[in-house]
DSSP file (Angstrom, degrees, kcal/mol; ACC not computed):
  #  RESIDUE AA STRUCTURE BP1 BP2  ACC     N-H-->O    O-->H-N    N-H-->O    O-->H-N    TCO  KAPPA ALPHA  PHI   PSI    X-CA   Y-CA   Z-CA
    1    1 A X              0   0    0      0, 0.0    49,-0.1     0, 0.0     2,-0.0   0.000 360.0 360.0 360.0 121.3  -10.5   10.3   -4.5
    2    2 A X        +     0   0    0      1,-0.1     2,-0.3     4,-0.1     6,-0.0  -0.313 360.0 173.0 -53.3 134.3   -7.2    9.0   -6.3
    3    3 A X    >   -     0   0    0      4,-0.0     3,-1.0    -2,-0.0    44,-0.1  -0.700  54.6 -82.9-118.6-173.7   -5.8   10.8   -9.0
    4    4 A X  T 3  S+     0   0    0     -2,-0.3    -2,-0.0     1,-0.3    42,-0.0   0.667 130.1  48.0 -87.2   1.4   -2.6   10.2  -10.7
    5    5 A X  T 3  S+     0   0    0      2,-0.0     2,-0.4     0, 0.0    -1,-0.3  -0.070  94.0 100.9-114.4  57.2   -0.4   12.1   -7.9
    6    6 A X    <   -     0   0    0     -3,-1.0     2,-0.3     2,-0.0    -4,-0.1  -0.939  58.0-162.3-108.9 155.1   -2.3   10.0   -5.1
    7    7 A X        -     0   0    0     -2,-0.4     2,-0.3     2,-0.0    -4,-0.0  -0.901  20.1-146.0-138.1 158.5   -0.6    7.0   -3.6
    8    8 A X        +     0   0    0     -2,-0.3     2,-0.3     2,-0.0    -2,-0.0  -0.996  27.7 161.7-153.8 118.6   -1.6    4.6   -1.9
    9    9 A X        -     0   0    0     -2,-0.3     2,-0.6     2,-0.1    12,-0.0  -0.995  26.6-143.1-134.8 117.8    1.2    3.0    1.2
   10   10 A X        +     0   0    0     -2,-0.3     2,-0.4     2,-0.0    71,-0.1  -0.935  33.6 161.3-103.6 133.1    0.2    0.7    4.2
   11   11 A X        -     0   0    0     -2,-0.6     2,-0.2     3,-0.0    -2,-0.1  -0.847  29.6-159.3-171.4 141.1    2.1    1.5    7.2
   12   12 A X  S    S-     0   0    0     -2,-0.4     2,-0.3     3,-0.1    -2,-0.0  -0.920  76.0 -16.8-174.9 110.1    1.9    0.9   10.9
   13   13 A X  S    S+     0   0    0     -2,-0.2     2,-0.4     1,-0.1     0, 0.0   0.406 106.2 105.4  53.7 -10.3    3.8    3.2   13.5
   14   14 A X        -     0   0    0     -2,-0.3     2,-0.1     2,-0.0    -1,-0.1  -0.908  52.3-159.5-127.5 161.4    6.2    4.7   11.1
   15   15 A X    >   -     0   0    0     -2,-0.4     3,-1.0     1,-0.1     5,-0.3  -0.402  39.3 -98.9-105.3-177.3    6.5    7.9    9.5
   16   16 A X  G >>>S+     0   0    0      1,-0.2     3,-1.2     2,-0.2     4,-0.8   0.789 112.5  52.8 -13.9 -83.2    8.5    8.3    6.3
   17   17 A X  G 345S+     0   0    0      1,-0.2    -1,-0.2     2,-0.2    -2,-0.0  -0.016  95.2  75.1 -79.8   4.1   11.8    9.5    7.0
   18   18 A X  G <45S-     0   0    0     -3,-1.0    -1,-0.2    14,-0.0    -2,-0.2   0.587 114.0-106.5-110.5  -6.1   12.0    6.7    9.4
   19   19 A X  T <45S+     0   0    0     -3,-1.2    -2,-0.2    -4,-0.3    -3,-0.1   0.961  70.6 128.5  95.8  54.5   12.4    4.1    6.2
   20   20 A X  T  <5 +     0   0    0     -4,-0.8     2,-0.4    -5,-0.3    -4,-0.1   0.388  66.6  71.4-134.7   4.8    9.8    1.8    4.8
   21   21 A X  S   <S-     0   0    0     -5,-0.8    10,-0.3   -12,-0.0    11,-0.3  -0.979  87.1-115.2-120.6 160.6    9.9    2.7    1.7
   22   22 A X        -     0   0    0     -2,-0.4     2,-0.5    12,-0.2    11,-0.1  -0.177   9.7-150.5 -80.3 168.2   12.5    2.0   -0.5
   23   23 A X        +     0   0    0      9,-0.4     7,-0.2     1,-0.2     6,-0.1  -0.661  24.7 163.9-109.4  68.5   15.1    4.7   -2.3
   24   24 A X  S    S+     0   0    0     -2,-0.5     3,-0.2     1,-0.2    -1,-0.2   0.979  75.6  50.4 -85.2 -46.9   15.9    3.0   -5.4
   25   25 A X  S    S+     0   0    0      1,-0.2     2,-0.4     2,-0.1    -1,-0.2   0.889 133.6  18.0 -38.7 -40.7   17.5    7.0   -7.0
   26   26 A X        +     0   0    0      1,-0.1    -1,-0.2     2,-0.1     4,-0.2  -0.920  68.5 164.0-141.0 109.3   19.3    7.1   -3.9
   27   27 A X  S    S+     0   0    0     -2,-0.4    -4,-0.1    -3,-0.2    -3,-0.1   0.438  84.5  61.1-106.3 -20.3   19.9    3.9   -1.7
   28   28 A X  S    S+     0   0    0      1,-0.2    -2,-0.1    -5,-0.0    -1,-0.0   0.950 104.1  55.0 -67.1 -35.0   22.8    5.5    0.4
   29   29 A X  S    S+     0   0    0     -6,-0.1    -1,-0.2     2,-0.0    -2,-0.2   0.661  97.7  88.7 -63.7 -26.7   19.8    8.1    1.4
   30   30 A X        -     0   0    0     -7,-0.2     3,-0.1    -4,-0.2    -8,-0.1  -0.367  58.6-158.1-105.1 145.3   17.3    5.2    2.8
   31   31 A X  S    S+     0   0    0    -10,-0.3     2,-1.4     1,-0.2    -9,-0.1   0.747  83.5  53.0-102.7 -17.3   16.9    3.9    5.6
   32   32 A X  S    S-     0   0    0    -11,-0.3    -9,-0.4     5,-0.0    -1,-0.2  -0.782  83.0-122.2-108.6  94.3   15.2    0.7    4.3
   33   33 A X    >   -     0   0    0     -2,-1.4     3,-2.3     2,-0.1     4,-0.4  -0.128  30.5-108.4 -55.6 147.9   16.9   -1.6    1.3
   34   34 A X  G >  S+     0   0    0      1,-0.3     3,-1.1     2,-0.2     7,-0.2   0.817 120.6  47.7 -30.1 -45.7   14.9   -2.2   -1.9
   35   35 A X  G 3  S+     0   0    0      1,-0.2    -1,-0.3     5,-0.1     3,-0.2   0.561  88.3  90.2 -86.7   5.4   14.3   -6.2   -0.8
   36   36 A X  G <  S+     0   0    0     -3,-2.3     2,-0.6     1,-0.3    -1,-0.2   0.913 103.4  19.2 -39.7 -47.6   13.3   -5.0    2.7
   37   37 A X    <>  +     0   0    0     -3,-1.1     4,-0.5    -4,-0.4     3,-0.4  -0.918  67.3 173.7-137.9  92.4    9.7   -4.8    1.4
   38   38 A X  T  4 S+     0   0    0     -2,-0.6     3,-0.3    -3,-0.2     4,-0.3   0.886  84.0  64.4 -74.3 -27.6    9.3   -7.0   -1.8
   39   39 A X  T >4 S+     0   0    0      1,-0.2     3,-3.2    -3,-0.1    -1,-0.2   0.906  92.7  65.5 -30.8 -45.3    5.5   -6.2   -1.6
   40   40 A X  T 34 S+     0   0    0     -3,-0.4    -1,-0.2     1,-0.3    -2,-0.2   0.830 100.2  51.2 -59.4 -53.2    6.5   -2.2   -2.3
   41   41 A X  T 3< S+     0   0    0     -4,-0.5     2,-0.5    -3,-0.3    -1,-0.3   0.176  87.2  88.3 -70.1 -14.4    7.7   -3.1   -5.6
   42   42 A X  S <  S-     0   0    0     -3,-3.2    46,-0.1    -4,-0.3    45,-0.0  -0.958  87.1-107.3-117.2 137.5    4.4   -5.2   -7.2
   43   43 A X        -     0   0    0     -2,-0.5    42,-0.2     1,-0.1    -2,-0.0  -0.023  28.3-172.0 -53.3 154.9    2.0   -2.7   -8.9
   44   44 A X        -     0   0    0     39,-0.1    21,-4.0    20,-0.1    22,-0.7   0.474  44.4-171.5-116.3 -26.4   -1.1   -2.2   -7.1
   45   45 A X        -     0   0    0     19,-0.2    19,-0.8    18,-0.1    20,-0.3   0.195  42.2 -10.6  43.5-174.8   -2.0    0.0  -11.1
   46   46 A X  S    S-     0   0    0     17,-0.2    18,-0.7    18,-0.1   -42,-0.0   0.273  79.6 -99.3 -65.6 139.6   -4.9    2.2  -11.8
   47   47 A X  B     -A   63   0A   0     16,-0.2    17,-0.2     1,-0.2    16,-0.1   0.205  24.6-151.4 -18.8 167.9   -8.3    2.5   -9.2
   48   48 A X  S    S-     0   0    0      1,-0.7     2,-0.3    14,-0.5    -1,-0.2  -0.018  71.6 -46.8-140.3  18.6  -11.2    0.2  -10.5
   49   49 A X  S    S-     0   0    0     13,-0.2    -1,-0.7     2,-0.0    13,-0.1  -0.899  88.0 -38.4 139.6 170.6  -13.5    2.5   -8.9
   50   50 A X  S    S-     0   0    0     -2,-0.3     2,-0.6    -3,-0.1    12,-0.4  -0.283  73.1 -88.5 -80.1 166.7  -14.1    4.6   -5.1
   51   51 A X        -     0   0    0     10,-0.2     2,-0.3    -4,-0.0    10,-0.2  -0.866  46.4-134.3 -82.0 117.0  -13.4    2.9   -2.1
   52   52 A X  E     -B   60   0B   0      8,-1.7     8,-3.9    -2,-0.6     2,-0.2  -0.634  13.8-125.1 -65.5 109.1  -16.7    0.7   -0.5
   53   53 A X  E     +B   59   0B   0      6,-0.3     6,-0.2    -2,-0.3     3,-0.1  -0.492  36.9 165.1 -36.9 105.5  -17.7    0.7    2.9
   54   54 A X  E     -     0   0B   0      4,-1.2     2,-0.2     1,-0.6     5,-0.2   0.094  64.8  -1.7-139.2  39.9  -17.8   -3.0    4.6
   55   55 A X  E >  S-B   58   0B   0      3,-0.7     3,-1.9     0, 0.0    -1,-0.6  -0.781  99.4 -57.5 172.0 173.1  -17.9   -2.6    7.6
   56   56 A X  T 3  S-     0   0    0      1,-0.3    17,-0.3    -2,-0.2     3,-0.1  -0.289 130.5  -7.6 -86.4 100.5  -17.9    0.5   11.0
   57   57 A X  T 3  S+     0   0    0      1,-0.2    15,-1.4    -2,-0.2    -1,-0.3   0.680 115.2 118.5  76.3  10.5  -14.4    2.0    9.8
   58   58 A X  E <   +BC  55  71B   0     -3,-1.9    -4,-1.2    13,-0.2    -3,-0.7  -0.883  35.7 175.3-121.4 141.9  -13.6   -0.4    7.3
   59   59 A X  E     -BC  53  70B   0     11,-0.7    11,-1.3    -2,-0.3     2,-0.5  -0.948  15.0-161.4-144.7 148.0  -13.1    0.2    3.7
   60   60 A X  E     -BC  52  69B   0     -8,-3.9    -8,-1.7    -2,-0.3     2,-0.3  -0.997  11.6-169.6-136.8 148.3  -12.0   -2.1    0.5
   61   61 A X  E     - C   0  68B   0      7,-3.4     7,-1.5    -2,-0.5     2,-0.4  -0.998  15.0-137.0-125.6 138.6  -10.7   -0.3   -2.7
   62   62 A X  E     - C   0  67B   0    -12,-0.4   -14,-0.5    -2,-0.3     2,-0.3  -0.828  23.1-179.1 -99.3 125.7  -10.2   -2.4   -6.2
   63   63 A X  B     -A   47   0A   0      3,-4.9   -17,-0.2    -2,-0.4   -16,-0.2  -0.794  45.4 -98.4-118.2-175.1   -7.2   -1.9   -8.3
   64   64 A X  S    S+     0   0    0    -19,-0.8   -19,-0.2   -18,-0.7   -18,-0.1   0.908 122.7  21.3 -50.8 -42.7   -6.1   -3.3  -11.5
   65   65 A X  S    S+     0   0    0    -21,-4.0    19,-2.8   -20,-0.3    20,-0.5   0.322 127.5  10.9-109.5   5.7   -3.7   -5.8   -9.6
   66   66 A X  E     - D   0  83B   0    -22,-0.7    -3,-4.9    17,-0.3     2,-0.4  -0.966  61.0-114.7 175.8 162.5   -5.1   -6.1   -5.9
   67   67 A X  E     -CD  62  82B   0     15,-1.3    15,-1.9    -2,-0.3     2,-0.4  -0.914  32.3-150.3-104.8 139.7   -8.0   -5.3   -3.2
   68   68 A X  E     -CD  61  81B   0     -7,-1.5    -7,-3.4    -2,-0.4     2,-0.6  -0.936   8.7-164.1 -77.0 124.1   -7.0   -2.9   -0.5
   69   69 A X  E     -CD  60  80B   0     11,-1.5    11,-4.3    -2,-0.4     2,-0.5  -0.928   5.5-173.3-140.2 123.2   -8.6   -3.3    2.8
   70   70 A X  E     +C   59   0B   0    -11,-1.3     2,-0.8    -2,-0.6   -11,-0.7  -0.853   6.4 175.2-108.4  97.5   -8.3   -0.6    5.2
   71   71 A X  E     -C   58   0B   0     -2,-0.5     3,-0.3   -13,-0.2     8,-0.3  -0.617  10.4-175.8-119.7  76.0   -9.6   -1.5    8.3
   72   72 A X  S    S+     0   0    0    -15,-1.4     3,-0.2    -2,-0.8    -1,-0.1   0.491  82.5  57.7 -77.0   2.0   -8.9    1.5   10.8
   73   73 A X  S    S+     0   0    0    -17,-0.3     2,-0.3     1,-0.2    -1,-0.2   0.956 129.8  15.9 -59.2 -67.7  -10.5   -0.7   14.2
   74   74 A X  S  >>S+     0   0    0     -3,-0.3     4,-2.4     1,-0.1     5,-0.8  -0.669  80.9 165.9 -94.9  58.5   -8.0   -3.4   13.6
   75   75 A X  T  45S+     0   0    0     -2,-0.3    -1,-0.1     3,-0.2    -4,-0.1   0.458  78.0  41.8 -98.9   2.2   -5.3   -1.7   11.2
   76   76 A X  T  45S+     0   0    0     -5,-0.1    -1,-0.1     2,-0.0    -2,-0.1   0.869 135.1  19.5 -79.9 -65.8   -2.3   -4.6   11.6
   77   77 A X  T  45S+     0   0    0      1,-0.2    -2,-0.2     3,-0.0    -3,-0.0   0.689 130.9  50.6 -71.5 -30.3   -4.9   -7.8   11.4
   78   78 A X  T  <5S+     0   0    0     -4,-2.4    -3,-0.2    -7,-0.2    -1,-0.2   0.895 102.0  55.5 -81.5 -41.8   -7.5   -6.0    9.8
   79   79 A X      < +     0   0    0     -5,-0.8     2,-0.3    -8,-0.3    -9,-0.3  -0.401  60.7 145.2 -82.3 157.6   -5.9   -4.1    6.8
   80   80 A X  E     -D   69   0B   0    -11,-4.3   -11,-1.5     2,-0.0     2,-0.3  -0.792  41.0-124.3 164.3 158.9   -4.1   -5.8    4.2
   81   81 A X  E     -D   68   0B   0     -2,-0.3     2,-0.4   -13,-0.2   -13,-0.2  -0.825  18.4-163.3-118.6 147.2   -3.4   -5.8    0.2
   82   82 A X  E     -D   67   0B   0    -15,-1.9   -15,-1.3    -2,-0.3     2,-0.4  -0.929  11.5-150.4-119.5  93.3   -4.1   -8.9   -1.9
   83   83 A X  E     -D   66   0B   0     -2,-0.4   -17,-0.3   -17,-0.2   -39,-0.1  -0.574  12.5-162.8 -83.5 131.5   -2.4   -9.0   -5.4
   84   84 A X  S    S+     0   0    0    -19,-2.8     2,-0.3    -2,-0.4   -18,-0.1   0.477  77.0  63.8 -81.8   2.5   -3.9  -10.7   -8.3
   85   85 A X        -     0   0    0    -20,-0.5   -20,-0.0   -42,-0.2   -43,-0.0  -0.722  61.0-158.5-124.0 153.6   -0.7  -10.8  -10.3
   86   86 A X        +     0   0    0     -2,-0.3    -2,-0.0     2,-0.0    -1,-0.0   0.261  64.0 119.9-114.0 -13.3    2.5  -12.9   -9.0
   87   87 A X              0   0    0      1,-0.3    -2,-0.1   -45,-0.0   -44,-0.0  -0.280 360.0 360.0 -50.8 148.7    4.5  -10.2  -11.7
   88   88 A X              0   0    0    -46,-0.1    -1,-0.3     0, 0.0   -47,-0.1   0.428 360.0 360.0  68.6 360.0    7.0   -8.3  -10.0
């Protein structure tokens, strides 16, 4: 269940510390520059609701600005974030 310290990152093969997200407080620290990932940067804002079951391991969640779909069979082709806002 989301709260306000839960986050929500899609990622493939890399951990953290290895730099796909960006370090905008510290930039020397990061392995990844801010434009690396313009995606990281547009609000996904608050849950619309639990995450929904569509399919054997597959999940879609609604936010204020985009659907997440979490698709842990196929997680490169299968997952993937749709934003409904161009802002940011």
């Amino acid at each position: 269940m989301a709260t306000q310290s839960t986050f929500f990152t899609q990622t493939v093969w890399y951990e953290l510390h290895q730099g796909f997200a960006p370090c905008p407080d510290a930039p020397q620290t990061c392995a990844l520059p801010a434009e690396g990932y313009p995606m990281l940067a547009k609000p996904l804002g608050k849950p619309l609701g639990p995450r929904t079951p569509i399919g054997p391991y597959r999940w879609r969640r609604r936010f204020e600005h985009a659907v997440a779909i979490l698709d842990l069979n196929d997680p490169i082709n299968g997952s993937s974030v749709t934003f409904s806002t161009t802002e940011q």
